[in-house]
KEKE-3310 file (N, C-alpha, C; in steps of 0.2 Angstrom, whole numbers, plus 5000, padded with zeros to 4 digits):
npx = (4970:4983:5001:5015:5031:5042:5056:5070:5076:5065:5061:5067:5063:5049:5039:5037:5028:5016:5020:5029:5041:5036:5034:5046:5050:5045:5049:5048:5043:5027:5019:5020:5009:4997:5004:5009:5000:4993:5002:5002:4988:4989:4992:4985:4968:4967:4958:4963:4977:4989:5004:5017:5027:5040:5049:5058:5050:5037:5025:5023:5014:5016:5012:4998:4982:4969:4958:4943:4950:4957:4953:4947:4959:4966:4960:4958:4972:4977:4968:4975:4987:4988:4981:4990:4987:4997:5002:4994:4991:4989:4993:5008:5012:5021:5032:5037:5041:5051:5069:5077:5079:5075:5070:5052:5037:5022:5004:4989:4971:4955:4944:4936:4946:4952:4958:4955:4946:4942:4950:4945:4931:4932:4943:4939:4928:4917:4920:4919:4926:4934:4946:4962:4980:4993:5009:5025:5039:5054:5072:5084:5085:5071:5054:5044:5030:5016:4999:4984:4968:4952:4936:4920:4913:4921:4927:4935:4954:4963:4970:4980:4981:4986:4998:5006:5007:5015:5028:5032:5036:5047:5053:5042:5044:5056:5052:5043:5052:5062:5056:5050:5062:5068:5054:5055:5066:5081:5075:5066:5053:5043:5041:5038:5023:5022:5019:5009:5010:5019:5014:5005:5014:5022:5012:5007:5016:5015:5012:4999:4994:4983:4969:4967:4955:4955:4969:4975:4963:4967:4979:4976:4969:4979:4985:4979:4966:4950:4934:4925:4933:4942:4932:4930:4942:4946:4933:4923:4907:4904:4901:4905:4919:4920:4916:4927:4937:4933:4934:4949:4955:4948:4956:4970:4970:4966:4957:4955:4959:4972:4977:4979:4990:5000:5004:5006:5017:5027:5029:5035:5047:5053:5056:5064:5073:5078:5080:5092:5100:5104:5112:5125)
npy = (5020:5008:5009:4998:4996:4988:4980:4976:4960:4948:4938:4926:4921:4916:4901:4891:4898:4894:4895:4905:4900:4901:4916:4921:4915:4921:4934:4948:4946:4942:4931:4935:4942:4936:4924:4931:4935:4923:4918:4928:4927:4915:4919:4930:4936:4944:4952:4960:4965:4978:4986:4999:5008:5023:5033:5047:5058:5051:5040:5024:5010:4994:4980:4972:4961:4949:4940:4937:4940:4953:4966:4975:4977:4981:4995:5002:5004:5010:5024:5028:5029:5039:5050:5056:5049:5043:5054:5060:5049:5044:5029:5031:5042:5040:5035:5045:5055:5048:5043:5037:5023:5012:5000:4990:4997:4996:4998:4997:5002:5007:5011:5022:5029:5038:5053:5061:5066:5064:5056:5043:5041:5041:5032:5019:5019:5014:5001:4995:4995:4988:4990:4990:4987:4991:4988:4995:5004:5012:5017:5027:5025:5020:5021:5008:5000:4991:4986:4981:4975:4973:4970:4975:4961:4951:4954:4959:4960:4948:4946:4937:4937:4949:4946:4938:4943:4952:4947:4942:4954:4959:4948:4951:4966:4964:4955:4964:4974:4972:4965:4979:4985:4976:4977:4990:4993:5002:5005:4994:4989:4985:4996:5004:5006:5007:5017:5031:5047:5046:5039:5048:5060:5053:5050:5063:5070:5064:5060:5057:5074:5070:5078:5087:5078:5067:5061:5059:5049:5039:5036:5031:5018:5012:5011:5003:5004:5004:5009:5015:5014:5025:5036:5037:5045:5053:5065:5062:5056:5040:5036:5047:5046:5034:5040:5050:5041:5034:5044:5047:5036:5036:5048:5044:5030:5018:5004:4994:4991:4983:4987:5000:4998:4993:5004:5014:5008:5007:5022:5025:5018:5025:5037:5034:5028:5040:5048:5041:5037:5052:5054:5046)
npz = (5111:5109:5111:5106:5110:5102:5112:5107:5095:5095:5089:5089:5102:5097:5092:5076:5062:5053:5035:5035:5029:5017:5012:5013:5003:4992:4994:4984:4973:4964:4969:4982:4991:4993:5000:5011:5017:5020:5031:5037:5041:5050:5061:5067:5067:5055:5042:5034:5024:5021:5014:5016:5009:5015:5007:5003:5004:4999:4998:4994:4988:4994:4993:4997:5002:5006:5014:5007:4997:4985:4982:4992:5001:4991:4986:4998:5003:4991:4991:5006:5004:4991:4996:5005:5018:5028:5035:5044:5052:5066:5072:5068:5074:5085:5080:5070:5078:5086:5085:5070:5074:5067:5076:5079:5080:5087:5085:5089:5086:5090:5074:5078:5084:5077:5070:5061:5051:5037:5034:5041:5037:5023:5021:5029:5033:5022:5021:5033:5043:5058:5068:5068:5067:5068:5061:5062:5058:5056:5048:5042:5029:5026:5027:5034:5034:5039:5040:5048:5048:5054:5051:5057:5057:5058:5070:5084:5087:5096:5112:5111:5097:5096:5105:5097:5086:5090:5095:5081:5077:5072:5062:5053:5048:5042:5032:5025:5024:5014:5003:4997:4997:4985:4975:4972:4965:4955:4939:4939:4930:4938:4949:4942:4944:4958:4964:4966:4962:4955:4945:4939:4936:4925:4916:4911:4906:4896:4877:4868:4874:4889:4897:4912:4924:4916:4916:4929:4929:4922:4928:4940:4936:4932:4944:4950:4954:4958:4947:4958:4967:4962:4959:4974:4976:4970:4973:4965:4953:4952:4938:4931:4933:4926:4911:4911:4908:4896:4888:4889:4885:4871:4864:4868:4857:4859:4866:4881:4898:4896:4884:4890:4900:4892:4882:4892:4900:4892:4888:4901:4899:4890:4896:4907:4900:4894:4904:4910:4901:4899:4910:4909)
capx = (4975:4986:5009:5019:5038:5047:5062:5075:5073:5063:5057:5070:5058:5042:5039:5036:5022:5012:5017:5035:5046:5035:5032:5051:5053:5043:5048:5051:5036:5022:5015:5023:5004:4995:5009:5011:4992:4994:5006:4996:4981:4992:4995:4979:4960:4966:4956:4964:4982:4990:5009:5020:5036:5039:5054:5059:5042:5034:5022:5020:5010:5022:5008:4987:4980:4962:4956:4944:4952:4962:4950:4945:4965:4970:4956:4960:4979:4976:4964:4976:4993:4988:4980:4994:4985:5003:5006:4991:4991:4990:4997:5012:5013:5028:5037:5040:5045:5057:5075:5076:5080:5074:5066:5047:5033:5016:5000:4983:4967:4947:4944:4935:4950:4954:4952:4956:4939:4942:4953:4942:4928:4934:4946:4938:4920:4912:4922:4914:4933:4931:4950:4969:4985:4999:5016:5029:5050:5059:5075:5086:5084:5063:5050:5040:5021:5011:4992:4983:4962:4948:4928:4915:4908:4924:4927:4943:4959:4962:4974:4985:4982:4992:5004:5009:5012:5021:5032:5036:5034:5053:5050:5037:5044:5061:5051:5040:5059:5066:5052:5050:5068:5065:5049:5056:5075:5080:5074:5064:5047:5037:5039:5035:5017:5019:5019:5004:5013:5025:5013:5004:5020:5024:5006:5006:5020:5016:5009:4997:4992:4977:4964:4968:4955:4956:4975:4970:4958:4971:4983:4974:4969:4986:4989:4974:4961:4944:4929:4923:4941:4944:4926:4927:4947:4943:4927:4916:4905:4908:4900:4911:4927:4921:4917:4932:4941:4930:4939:4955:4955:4948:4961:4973:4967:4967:4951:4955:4964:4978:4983:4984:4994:5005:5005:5010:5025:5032:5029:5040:5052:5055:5057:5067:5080:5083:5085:5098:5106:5109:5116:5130)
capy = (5016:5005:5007:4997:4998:4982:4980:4973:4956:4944:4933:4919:4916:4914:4895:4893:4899:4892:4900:4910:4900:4904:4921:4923:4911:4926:4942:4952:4940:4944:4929:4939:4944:4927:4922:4936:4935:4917:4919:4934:4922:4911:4924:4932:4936:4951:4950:4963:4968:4980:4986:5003:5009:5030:5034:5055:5061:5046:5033:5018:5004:4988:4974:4971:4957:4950:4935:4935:4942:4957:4970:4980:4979:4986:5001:5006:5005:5015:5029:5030:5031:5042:5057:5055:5050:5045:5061:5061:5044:5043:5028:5032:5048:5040:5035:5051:5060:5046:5042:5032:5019:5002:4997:4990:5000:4989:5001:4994:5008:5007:5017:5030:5034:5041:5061:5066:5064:5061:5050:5038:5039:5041:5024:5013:5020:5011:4995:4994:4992:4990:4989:4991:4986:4995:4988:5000:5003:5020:5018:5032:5025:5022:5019:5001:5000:4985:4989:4975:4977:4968:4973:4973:4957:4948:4957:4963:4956:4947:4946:4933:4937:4953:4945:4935:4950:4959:4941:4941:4959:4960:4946:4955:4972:4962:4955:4969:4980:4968:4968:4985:4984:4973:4979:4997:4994:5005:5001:4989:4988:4986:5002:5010:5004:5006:5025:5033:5052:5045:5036:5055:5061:5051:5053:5072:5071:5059:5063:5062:5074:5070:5083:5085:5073:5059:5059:5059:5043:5033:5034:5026:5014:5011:5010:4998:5006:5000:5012:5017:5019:5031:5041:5040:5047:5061:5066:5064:5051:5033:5038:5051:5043:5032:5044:5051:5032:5033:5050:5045:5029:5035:5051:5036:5025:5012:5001:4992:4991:4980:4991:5007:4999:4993:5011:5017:5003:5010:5028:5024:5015:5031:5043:5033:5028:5046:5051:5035:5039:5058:5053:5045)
capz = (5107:5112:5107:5109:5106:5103:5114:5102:5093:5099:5086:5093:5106:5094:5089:5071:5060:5044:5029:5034:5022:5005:5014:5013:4996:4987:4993:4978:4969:4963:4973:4990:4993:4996:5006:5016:5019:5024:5036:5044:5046:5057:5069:5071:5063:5051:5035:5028:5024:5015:5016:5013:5010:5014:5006:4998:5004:4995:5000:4989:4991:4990:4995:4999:5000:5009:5015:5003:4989:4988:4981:4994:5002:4986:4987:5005:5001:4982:4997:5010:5000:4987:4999:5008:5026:5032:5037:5048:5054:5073:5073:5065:5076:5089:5075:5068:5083:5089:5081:5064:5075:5066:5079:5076:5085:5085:5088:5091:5087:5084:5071:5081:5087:5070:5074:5054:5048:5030:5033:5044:5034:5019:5018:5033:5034:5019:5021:5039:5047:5065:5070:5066:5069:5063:5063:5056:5059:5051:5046:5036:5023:5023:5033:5033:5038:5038:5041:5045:5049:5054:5051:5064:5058:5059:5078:5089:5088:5102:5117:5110:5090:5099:5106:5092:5081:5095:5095:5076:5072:5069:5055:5049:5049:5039:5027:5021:5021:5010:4997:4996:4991:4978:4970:4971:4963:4950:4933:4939:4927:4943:4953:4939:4945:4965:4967:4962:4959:4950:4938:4935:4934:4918:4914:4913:4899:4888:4871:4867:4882:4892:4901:4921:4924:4911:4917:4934:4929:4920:4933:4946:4933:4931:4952:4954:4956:4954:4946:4964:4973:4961:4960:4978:4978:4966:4974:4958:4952:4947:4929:4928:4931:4915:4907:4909:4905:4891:4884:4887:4878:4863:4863:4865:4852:4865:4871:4887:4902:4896:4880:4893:4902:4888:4883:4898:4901:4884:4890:4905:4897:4885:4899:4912:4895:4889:4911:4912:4894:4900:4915:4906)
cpx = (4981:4994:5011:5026:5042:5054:5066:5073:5071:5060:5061:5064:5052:5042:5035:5030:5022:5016:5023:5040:5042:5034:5042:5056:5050:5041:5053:5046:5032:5015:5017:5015:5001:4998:5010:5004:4992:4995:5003:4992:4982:4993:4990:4974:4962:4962:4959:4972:4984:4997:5012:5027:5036:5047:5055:5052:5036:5030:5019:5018:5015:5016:5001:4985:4974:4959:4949:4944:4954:4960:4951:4951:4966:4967:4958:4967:4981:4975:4972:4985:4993:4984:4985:4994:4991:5002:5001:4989:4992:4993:5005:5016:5020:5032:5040:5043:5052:5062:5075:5081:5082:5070:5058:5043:5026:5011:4992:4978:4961:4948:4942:4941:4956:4952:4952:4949:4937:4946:4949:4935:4928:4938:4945:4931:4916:4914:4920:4920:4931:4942:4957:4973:4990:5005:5024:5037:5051:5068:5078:5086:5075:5058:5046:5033:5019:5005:4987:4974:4959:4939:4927:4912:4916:4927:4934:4947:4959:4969:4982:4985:4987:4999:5008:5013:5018:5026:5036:5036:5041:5054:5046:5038:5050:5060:5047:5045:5060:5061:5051:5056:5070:5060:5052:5064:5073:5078:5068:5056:5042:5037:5038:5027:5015:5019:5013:5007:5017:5020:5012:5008:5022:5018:5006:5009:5020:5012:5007:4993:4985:4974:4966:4965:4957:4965:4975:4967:4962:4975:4980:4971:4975:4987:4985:4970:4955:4940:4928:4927:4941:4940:4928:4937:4949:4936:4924:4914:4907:4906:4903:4916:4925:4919:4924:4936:4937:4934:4945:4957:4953:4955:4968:4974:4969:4956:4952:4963:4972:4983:4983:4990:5002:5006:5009:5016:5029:5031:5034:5045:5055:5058:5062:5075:5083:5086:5093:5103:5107:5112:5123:5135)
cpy = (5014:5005:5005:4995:4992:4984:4974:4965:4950:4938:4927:4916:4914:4907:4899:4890:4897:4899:4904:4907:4902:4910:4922:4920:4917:4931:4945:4948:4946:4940:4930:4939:4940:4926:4925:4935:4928:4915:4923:4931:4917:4914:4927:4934:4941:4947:4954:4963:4973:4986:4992:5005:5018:5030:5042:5057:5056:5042:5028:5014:4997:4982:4974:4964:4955:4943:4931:4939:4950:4965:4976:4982:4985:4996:5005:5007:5012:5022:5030:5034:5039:5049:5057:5054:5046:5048:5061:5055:5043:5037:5026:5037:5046:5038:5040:5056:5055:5045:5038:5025:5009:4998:4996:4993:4997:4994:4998:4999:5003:5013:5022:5035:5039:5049:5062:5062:5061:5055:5044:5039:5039:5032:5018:5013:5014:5003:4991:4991:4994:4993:4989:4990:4986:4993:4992:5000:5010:5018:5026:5031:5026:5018:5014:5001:4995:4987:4983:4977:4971:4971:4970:4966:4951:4950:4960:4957:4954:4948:4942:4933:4945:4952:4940:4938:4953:4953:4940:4948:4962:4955:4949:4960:4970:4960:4959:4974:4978:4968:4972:4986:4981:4975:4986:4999:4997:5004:4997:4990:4990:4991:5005:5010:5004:5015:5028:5041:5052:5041:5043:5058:5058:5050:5060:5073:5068:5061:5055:5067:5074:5076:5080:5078:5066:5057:5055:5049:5036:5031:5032:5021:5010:5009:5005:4999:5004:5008:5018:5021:5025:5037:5042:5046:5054:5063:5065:5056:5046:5034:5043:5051:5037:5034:5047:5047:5033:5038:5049:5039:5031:5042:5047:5033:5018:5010:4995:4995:4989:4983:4999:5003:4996:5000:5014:5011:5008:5018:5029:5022:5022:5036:5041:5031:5036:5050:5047:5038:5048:5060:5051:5048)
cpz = (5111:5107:5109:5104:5106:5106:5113:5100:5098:5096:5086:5097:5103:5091:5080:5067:5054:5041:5030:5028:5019:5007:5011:5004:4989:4987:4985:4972:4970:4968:4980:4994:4996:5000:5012:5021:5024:5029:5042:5047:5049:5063:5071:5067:5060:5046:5028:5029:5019:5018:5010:5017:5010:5012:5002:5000:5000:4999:4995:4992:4987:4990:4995:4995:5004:5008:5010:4996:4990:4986:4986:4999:4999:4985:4991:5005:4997:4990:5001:5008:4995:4990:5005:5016:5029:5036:5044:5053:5063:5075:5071:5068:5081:5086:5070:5071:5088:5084:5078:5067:5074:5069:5076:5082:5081:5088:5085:5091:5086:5081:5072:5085:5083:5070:5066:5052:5041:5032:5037:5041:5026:5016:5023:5033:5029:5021:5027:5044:5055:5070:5067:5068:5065:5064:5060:5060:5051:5054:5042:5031:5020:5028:5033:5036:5037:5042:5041:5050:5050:5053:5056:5062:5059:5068:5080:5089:5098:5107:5113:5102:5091:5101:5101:5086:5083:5095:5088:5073:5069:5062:5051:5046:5040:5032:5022:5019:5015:5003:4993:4992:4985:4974:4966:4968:4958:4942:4930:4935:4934:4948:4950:4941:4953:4967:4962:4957:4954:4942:4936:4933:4928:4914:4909:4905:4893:4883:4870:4872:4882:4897:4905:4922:4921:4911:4922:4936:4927:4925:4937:4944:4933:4940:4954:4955:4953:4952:4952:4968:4968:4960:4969:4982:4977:4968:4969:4960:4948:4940:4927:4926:4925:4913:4904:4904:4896:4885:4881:4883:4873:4860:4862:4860:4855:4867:4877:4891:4900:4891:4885:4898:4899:4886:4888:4900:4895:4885:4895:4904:4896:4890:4903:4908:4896:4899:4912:4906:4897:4906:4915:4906)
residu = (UNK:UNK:UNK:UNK:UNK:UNK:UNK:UNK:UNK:UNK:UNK:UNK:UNK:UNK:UNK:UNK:UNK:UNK:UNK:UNK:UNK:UNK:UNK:UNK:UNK:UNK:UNK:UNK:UNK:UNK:UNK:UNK:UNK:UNK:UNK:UNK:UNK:UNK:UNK:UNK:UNK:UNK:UNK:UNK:UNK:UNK:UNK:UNK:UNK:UNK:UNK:UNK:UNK:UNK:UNK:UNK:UNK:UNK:UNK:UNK:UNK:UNK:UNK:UNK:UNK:UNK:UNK:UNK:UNK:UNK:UNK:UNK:UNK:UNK:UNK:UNK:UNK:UNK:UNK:UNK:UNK:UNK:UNK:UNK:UNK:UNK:UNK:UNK:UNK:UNK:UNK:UNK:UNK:UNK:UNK:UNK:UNK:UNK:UNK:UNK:UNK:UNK:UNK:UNK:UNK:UNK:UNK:UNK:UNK:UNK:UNK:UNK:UNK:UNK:UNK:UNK:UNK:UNK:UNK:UNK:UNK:UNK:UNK:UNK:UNK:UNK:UNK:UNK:UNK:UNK:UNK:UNK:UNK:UNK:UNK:UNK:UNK:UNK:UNK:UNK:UNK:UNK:UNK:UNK:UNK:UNK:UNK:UNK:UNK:UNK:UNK:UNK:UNK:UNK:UNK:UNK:UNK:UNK:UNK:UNK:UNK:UNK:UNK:UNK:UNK:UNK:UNK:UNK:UNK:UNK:UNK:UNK:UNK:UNK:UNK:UNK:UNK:UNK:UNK:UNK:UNK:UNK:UNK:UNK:UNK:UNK:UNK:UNK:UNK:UNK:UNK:UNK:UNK:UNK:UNK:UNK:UNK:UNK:UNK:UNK:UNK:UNK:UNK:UNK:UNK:UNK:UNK:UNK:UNK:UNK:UNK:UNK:UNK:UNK:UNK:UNK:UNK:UNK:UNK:UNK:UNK:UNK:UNK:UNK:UNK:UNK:UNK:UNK:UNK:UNK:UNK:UNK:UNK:UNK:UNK:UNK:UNK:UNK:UNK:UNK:UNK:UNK:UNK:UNK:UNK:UNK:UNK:UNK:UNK:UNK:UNK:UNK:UNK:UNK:UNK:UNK:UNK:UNK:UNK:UNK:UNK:UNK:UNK:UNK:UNK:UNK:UNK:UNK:UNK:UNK:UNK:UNK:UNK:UNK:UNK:UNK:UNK:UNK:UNK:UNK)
# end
């Protein structure tokens, strides 16, 4: 595995790349992801991307997107966030032991060099990821990760799709900060959707209450999750997890995705009022 530590800004000297004005015209958008994604694919072969903010012990997913189409992003984001492989992330390991200095650190693995087992076969294995590049920056206030991947049939980044990221990885690092702080402001509807805990968490309490799993199953419904990611998150089977869906919905009185998650906004709403109103 290859680190490298950026030594201070550098992205004057980088000439300029497709796609950074709308990348910067739609941080705090919804269409941020496209953009973001576009941008990427100017600077080197990723196919995937997918982007986190660690802030109070937390890891949320701000971004994911995928050359084609944002699926199997959004799965390996959902997976890696929600079991917390942060914590064990190798290439995040010199950014935890060095000073929340800001700085960007840019680390370059194959995925064998993944020693936590679960985690490398669990959110890269089936996807058939050959390659990673992680660009991340810890401030005091939260930690920024950009994760960006390529499969074996797409191949090894190369020499100068390296050097292009180590060139703008201070724009990179800037724009994913700055997002993160927009999706995640206080009040804001949409971070009620970027932390998976925090959806179980206002899951857990709502009436009418649901069984572990079938709570379990919505929230990750609610976080994005497809069928699959979440059979394969919860270790059970993908007929289980609908099954579950199936429980929950009629305990509910709800039949699709978009009345849970109308439900759940109005659940969020309710809990986040009466915390504000008795702050007062």
């Amino acid at each position: 595995m290859q680190i490298t530590q950026v030594d201070g800004p550098i992205y004057g000297r980088s000439r300029a790349r497709l796609g950074l004005g709308a990348v910067v015209d739609q941080i705090g958008e919804e269409a941020f992801d496209p953009a973001f994604m576009q941008f990427i694919a100017s600077l080197c072969s990723a196919e995937h991307f997918a982007m986190y903010a660690v802030a109070d012990d937390t890891c949320r997913v701000i971004g994911s997107s995928g050359t084609g189409g944002g699926s199997v992003a959004k799965n390996q984001a959902c997976l890696y966030s929600s079991n917390a492989y942060w914590r064990v992330d190798p290439a995040l390991a010199s950014l935890w032991s060095s000073d929340p200095d800001c700085r960007p650190v840019l680390a370059h693995m194959e995925i064998g060099e993944i020693a936590h087992d679960e985690m490398r076969e669990k959110v890269y294995g089936p996807h058939g990821v050959r390659e990673r590049v992680v660009i991340s920056s810890r401030s005091r206030k939260q930690t920024t990760i950009v994760s960006l991947i390529n499969t074996h049939k797409r191949g090894a980044f190369s020499d100068d799709h390296l050097s292009a990221l180590e060139r703008m990885a201070d724009n990179i690092i800037a724009m994913a900060a700055k997002h993160a702080e927009m999706r995640m402001g206080p009040h804001d509807a949409s971070s009620a959707l970027t932390s998976l805990p925090a959806i179980e968490a206002c899951v857990a309490i709502c009436t009418p209450r649901l069984a572990r799993r079938e709570a379990e199953v919505c929230a990750r419904i609610l976080y994005g999750m497809t069928s699959l990611g979440i059979a394969l998150d919860l270790g059970i089977g993908e007929e289980s997890a609908m099954t579950y869906r199936k429980r929950a919905y009629s305990r509910l009185g709800i039949g699709s995705q978009r009345e849970l998650l109308l439900w759940y906004l109005n659940q969020w709403a309710k809990q986040n009022t009466a915390s504000y109103t008795g702050l007062q």
